[in-house]
N, C-alpha and C positions, 0 to 999 in steps of 0.2 A: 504494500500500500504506500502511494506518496506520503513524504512525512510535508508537501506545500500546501497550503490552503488557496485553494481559487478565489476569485474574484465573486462567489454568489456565496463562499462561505462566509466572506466578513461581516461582523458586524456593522449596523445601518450606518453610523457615522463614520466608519472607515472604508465608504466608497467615496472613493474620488471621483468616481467617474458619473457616477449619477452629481455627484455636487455640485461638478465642472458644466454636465448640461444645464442642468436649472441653476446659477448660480453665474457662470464665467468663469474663463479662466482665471482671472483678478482673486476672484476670490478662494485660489488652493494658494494651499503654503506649496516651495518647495520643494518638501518631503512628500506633501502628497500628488505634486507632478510628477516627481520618477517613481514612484507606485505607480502609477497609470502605466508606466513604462515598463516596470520590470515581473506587475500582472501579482505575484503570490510572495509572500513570506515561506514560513514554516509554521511548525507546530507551535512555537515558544512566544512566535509575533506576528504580524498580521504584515502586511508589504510597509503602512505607512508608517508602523513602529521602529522594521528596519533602517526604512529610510533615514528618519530622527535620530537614529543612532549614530550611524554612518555619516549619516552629514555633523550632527553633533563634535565626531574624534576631527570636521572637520573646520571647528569653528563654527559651524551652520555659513562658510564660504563655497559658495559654487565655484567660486575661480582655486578654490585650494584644491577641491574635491575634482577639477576637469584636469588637475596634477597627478591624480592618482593612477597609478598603473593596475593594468587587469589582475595579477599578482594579488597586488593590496585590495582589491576589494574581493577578491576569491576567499579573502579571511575569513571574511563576514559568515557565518553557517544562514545559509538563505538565498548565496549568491553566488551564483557560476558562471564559467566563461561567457555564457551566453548575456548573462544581464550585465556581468559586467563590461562589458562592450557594447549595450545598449545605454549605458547611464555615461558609459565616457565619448558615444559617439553623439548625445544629447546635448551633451558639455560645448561638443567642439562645436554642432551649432548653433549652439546661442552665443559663441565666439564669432563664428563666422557673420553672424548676423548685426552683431555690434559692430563690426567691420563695415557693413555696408552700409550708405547711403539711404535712407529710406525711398521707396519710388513714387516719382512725381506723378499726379494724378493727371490727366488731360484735363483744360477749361474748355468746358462745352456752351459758357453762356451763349454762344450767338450762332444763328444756323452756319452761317458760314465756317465755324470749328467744327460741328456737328457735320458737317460734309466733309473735311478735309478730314477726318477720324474715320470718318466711315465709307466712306468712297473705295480707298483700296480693299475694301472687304467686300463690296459689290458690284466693285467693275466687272470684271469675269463673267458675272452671274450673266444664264439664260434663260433664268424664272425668277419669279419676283421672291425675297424674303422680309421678313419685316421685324425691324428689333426693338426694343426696349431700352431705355440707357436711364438707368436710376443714379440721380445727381444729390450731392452734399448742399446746404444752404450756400458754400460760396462756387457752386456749377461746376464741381469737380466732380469725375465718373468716378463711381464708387465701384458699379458694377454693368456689363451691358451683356443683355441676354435675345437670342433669336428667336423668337416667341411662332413664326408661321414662314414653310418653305412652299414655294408654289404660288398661287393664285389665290392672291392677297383679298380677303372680305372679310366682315363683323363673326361670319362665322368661324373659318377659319383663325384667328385672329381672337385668339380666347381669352379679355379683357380682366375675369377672376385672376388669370393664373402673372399680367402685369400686376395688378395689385398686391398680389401677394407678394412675386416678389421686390417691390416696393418697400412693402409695408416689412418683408422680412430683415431686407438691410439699412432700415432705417432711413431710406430716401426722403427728404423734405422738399423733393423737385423730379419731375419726368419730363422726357421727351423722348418722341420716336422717330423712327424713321423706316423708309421701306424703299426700294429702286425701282424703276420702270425698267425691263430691259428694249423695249422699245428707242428709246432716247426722249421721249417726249415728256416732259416733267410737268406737266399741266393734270391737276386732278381732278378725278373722274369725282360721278356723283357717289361709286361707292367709296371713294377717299373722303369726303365728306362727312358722307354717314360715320362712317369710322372712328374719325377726328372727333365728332359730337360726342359720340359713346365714350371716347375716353375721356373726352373731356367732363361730362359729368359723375364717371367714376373717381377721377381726379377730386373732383368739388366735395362727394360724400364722403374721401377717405381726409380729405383737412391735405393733400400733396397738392402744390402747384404744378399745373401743365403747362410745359414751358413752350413745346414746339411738335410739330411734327413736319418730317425735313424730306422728300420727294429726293432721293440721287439719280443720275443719272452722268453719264458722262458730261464734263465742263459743265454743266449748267446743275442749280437746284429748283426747288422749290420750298418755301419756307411760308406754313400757315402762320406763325407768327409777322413774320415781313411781311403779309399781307394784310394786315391786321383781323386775323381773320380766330385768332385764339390769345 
């Protein structure tokens, strides 16, 4: 019989992993983020006691503890080659990542960004797709999703599953956009219809609808520039 305790033995407050859903990551120590990593303890302690411990002989220092050799943490009774190379390969990226530069987000306030961002994504194209681009309060892309491939309508074009995810990453700003592979950037009356629908899903969720941007090769079309949203 394993002398490890799994992850559905522990006791309630020694899941990280449910914490870290409902909760954030903000809120683990940690000890209880390399639990999450290294999955079980043993008999004597549960993953997050070891961790405590272990990081404890290390000051409770992450930078002491990504010193430690596979060797020194094979001490530990709880922890084998395998976790220990999972806590010092954890180490090294959150090193690596202190190293880097955070990334710049694209400013999409104005159709014309919104075209130059998404244009090399839809030149190619020889059927219409239609995307999503959920924006920060100061029109930075947080996140942009391709919501309908093909022959673009209200049906197609499943306005719950914008909201949601809107609403999932915290967007306080949307706009879309969709290409013509025709070349003609003039919208029809079901671009229209469309634009309305979101825009009053827009209004009942409390997000401002910033734009909806027509690509096409060189030229766009921008319902806001038009004043028309």
């Amino acid at each position: 019989m394993s002398d490890k305790l799994n992850i559905n033995q522990w006791a309630e407050e020694d899941r990280p992993r449910e914490k870290m859903a409902n909760l954030g990551t903000e809120a683990l120590s940690s000890a209880e983020l390399l639990a999450i990593l290294i999955g079980s303890g043993s008999t004597k302690e549960s993953a997050v006691d070891l961790m405590k411990r272990i990081l404890n002989d290390c000051n409770n220092s992450l930078n002491t503890l990504g010193k430690k050799s596979i060797n020194d943490l094979c001490q530990y009774n709880g922890v084998g080659p395998a976790k220990a190379i999972t806590i010092l390969a954890a180490c090294e990226l959150g090193k690596r990542r202190q190293m880097e530069s955070p990334e710049e987000r694209p400013d999409l306030g104005t159709a014309t960004n919104i075209y130059n961002h998404m244009h090399p994504v839809m030149q190619d194209l020889d059927v219409e797709e239609f995307w999503a681009l959920m924006l920060n309060q100061n029109y930075r892309l947080i996140k942009k999703v391709r919501i309908a491939h093909g022959g673009i309508t209200e049906t197609t074009v499943d306005i719950r599953i914008i909201m949601r995810e809107a609403v999932q990453c915290n967007a306080t700003q949307l706009a879309v956009c969709h290409n013509h592979p025709s070349g003609n950037s003039t919208p029809s009356e079901q671009d229209d219809i469309l634009t309305r629908s979101i825009m009053q899903a827009c209004n009942v969720m409390n997000i401002h609808f910033l734009d909806h941007v027509i690509v096409t090769d060189g030229v766009y079309y921008s319902y806001h520039e038009k004043g028309r949203c």
